[in-house]
C-alpha positions as a LaTeX table, in Angstrom:
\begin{tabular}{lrrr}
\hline
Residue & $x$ (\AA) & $y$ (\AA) & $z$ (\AA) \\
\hline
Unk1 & $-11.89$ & 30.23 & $-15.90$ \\
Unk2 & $-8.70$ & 28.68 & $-15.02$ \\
Unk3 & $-9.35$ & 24.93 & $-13.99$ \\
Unk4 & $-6.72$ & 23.63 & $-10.89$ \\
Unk5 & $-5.51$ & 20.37 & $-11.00$ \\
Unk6 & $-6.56$ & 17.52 & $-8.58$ \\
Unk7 & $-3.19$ & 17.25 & $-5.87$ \\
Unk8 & $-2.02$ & 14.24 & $-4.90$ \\
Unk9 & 0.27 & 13.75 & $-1.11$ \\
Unk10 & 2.97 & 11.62 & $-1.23$ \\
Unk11 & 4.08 & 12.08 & 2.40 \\
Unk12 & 7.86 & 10.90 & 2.29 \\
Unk13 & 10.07 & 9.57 & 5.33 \\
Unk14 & 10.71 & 7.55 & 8.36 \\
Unk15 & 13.45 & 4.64 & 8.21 \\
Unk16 & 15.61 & 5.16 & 5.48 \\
Unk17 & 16.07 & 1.68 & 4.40 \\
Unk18 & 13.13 & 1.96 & 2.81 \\
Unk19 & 14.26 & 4.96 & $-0.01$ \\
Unk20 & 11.04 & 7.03 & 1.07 \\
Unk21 & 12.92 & 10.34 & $-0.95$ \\
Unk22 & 13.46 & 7.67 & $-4.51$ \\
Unk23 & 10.13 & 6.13 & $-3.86$ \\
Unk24 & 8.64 & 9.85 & $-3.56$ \\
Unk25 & 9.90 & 10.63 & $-6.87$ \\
Unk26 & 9.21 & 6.92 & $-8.52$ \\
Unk27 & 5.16 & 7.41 & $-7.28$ \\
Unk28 & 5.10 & 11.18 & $-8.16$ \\
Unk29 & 5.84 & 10.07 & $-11.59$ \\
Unk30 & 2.99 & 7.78 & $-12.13$ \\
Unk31 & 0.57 & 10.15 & $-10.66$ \\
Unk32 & 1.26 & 12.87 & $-12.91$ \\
Unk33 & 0.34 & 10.40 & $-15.96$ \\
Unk34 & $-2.97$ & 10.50 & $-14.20$ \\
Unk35 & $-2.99$ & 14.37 & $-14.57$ \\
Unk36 & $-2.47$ & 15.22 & $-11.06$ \\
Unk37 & 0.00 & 17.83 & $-9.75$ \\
Unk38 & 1.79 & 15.92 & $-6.92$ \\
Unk39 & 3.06 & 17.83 & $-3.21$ \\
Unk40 & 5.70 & 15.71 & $-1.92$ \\
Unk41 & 5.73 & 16.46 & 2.22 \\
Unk42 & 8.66 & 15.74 & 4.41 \\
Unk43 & 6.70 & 16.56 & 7.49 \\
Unk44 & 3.52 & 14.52 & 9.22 \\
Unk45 & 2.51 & 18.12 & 10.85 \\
Unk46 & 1.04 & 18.11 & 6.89 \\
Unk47 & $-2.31$ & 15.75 & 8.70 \\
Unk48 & $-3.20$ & 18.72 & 10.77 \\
Unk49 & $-5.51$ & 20.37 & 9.00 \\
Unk50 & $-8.39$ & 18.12 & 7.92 \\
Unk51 & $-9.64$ & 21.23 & 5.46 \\
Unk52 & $-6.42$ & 20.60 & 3.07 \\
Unk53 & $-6.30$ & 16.76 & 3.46 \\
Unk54 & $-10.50$ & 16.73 & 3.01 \\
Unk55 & $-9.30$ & 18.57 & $-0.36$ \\
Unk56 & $-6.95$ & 16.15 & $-1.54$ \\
Unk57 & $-7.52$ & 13.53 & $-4.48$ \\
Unk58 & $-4.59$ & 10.78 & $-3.35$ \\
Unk59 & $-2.43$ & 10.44 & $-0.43$ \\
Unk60 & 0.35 & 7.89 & $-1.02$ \\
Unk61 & 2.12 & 7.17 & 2.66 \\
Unk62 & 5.89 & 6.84 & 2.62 \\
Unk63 & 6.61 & 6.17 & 6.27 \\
Unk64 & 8.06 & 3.33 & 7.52 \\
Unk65 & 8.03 & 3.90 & 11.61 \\
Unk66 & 6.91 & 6.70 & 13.08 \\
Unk67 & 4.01 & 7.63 & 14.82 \\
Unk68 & 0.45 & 9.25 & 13.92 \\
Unk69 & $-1.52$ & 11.26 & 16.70 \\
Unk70 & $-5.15$ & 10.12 & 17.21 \\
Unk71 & $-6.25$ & 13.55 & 15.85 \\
Unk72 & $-3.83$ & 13.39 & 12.78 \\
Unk73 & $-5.32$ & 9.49 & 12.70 \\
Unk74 & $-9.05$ & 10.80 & 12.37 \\
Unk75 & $-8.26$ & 13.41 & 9.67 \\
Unk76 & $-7.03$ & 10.92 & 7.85 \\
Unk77 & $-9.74$ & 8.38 & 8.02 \\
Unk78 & $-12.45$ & 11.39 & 7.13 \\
Unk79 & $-10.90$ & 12.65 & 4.58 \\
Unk80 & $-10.70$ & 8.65 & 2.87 \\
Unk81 & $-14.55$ & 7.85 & 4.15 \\
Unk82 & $-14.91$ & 11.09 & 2.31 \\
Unk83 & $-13.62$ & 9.80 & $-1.01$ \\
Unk84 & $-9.73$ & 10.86 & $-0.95$ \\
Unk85 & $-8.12$ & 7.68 & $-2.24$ \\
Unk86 & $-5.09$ & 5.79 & $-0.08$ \\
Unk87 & $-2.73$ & 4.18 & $-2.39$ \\
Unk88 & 0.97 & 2.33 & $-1.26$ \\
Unk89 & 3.15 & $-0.05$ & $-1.46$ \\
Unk90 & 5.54 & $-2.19$ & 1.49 \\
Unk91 & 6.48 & $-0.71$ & 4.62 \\
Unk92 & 5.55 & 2.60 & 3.83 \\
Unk93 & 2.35 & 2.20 & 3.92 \\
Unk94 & 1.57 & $-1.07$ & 6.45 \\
Unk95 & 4.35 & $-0.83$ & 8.30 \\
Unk96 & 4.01 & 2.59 & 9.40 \\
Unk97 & 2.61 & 3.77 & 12.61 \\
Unk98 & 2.88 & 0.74 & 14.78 \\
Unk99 & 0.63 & 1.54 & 17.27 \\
Unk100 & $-1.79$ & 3.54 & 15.59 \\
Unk101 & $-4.98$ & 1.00 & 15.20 \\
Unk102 & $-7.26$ & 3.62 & 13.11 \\
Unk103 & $-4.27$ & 3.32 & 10.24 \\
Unk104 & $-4.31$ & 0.11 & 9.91 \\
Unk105 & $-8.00$ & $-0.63$ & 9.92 \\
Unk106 & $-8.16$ & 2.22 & 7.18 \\
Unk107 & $-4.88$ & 0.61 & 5.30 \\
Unk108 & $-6.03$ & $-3.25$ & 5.60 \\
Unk109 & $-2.83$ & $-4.43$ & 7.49 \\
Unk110 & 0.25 & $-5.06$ & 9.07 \\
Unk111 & 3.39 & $-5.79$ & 8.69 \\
Unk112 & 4.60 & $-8.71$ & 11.37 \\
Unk113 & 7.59 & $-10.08$ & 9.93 \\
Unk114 & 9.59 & $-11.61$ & 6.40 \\
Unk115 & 12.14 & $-14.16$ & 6.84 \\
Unk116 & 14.83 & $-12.97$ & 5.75 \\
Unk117 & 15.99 & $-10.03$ & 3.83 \\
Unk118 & 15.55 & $-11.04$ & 0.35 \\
Unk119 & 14.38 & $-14.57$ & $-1.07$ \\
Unk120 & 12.17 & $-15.77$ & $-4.36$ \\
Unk121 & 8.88 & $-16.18$ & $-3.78$ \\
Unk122 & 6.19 & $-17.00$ & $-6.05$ \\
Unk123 & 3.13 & $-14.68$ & $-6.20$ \\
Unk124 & $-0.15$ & $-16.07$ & $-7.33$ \\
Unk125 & $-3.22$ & $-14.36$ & $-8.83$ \\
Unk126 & $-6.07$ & $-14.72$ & $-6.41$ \\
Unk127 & $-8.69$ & $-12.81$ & $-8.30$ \\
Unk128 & $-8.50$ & $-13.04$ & $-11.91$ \\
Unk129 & $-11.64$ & $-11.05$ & $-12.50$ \\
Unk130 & $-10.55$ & $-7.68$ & $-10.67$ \\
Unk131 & $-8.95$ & $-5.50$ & $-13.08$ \\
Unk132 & $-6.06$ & $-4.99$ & $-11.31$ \\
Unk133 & $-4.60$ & $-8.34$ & $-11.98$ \\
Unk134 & $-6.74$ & $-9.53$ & $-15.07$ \\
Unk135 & $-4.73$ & $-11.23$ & $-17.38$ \\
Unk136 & $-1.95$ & $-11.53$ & $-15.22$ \\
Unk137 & 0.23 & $-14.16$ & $-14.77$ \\
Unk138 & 2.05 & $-15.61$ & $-11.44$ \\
Unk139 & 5.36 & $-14.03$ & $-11.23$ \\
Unk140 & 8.53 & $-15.15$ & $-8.77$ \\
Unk141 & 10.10 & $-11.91$ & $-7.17$ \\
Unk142 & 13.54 & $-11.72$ & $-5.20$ \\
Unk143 & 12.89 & $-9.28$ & $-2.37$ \\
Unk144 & 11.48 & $-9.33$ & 1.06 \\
Unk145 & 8.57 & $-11.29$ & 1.57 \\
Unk146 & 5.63 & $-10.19$ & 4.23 \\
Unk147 & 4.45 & $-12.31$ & 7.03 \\
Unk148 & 1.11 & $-9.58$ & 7.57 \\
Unk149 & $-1.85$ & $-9.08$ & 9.65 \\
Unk150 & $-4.51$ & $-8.75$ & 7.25 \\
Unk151 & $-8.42$ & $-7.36$ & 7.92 \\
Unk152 & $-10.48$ & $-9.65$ & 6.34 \\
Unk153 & $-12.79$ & $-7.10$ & 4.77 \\
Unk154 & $-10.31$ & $-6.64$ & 2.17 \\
Unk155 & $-10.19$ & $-7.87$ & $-1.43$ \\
Unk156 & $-7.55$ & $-10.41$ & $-2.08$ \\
Unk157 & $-5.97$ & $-9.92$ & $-5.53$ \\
Unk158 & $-2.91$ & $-11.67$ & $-5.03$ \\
Unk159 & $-1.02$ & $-14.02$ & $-2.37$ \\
Unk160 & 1.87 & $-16.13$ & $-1.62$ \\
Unk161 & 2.66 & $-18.65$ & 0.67 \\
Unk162 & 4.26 & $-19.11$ & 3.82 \\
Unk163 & 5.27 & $-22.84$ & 5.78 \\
Unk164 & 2.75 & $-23.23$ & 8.54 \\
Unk165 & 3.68 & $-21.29$ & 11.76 \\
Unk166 & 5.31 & $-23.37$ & 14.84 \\
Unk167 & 6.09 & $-26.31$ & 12.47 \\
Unk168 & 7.14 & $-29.14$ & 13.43 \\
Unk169 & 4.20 & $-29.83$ & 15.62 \\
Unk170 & 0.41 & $-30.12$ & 15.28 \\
Unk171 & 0.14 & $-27.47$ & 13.49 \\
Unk172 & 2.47 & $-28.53$ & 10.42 \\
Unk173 & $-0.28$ & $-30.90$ & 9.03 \\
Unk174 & $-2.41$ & $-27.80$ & 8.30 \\
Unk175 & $-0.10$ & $-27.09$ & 5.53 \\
Unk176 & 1.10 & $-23.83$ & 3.76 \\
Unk177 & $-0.25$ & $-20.38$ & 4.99 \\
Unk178 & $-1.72$ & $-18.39$ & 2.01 \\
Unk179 & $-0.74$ & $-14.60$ & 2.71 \\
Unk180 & $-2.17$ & $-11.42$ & 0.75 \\
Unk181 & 0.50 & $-9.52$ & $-1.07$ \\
Unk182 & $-1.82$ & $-7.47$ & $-2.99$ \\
Unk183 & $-5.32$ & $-6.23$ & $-1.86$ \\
Unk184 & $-7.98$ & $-3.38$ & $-2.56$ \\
Unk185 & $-10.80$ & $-2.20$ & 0.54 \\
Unk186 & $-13.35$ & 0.49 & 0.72 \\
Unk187 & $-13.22$ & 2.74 & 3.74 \\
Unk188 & $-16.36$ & 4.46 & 3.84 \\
Unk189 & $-16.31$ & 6.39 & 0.27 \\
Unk190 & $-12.76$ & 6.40 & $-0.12$ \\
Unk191 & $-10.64$ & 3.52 & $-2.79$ \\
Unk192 & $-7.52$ & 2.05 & $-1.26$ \\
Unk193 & $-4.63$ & $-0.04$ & $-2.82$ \\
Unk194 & $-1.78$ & $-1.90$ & $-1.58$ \\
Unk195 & 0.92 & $-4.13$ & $-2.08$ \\
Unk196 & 3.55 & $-5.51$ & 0.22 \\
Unk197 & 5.99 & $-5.77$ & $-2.70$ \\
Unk198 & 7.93 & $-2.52$ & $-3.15$ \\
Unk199 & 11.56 & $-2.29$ & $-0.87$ \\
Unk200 & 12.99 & $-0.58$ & $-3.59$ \\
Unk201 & 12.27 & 0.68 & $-6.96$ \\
Unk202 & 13.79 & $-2.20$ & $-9.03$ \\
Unk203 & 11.49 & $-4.55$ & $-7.25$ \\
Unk204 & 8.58 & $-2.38$ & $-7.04$ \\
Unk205 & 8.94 & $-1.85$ & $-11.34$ \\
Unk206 & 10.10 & $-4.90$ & $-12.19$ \\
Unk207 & 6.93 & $-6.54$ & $-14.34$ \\
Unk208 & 4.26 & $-7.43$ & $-13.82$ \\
Unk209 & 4.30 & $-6.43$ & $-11.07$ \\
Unk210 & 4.95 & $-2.43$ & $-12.43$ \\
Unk211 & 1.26 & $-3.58$ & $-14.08$ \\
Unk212 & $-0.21$ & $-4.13$ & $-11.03$ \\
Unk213 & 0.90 & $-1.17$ & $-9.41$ \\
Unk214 & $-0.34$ & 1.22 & $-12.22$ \\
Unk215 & $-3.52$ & $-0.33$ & $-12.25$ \\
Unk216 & $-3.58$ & $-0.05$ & $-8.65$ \\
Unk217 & $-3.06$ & 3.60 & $-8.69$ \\
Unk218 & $-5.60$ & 4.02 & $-11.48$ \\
Unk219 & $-8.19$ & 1.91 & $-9.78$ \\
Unk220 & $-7.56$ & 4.11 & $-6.75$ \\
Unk221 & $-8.74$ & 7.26 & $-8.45$ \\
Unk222 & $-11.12$ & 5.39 & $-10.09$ \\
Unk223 & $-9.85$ & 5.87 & $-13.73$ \\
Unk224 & $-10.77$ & 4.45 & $-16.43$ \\
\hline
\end{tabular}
């Protein structure tokens, strides 16, 4: 009997400053490694029927912007509670669907701000143990850096650091904010993975951080 391959979605578009078409193809190549055959949807009519998302392995959002229906919203989050795994990276996956609360309680955050369009940063491990990050070392990256709203069910694997909000004033005493830049979450059966780093494909594969994201990916199917 012939044996189908798991699919993976990778559903590709909104603003184009983010590359959603070279970030398509950049993803789709690191889920075939896993051994999935990847669908690559231009459309967000593609959430309509919860049958074919129920029967997917990964969806990987692209979509800076937008907006997601409350119907398209719940297919979504069944098909994840389910066990489909959520996997992304920057603004196309928590900054997309501003509005939309079910998306980001399923996703973890959202994108508020980044001062600036590109700056170095240092990014620190948070959670040695998790094998995402394990053996990892901090890293400095030059892109944009997320200011994020972040539920605190998730697993922090990695943060940087921000000055304290409305400084000067009482609150600059309180000292640096410590933001999330890479987290994990369950939503009900379902694995999901992000990280805010990713505007383009340099940054997004520029080690370790490349690592990290393959790791995330795997860790998302739960591989091995």
């Amino acid at each position: 009997m012939l044996m189908l391959k798991q699919e993976a979605l990778i559903v590709a578009g909104g603003w184009h400053g983010h590359f959603p078409d070279q970030m398509a193809q950049v993803f789709a190549q690191m889920i075939q490694d896993h051994g999935l055959a990847v669908q690559i949807a231009h459309d967000l009519a593609v959430f309509d029927d919860p049958d074919r998302i129920a029967r997917i392995r990964l969806l990987v959002p692209m979509w800076t912007g937008g907006e997601l229906s409350s119907q398209r919203a719940e297919n979504i989050s069944s098909a994840v509670a389910g066990g489909m795994a959520l996997a992304g990276c920057h603004g196309g996956m928590c900054s997309a669907f501003h509005g939309c609360k079910k998306w980001y309680f399923i996703t973890g955050g959202v994108f508020i701000e980044h001062p600036g369009d590109s700056l170095t940063y240092r990014v620190r491990i948070a959670d040695a143990s998790h094998p995402i990050v394990r053996g990892l070392p901090d890293f400095d990256v030059t892109t944009e850096q997320y200011y994020m709203h972040v539920d605190p069910a998730v697993r922090v694997l990695a943060t940087t650091q921000f000055p304290s909000p409305g400084a000067p004033g009482p609150h600059a005493a309180n000292g640096p904010v410590e933001m999330p830049v890479v987290w994990t979450k369950y939503w009900g059966k379902g694995r999901v993975f992000y990280t805010s780093i990713g505007h383009d494909a340099e940054v997004l594969l520029a080690e370790p951080h490349g690592t990290i994201l393959r790791r995330g990916l795997a860790w998302a199917l739960n591989n091995k």
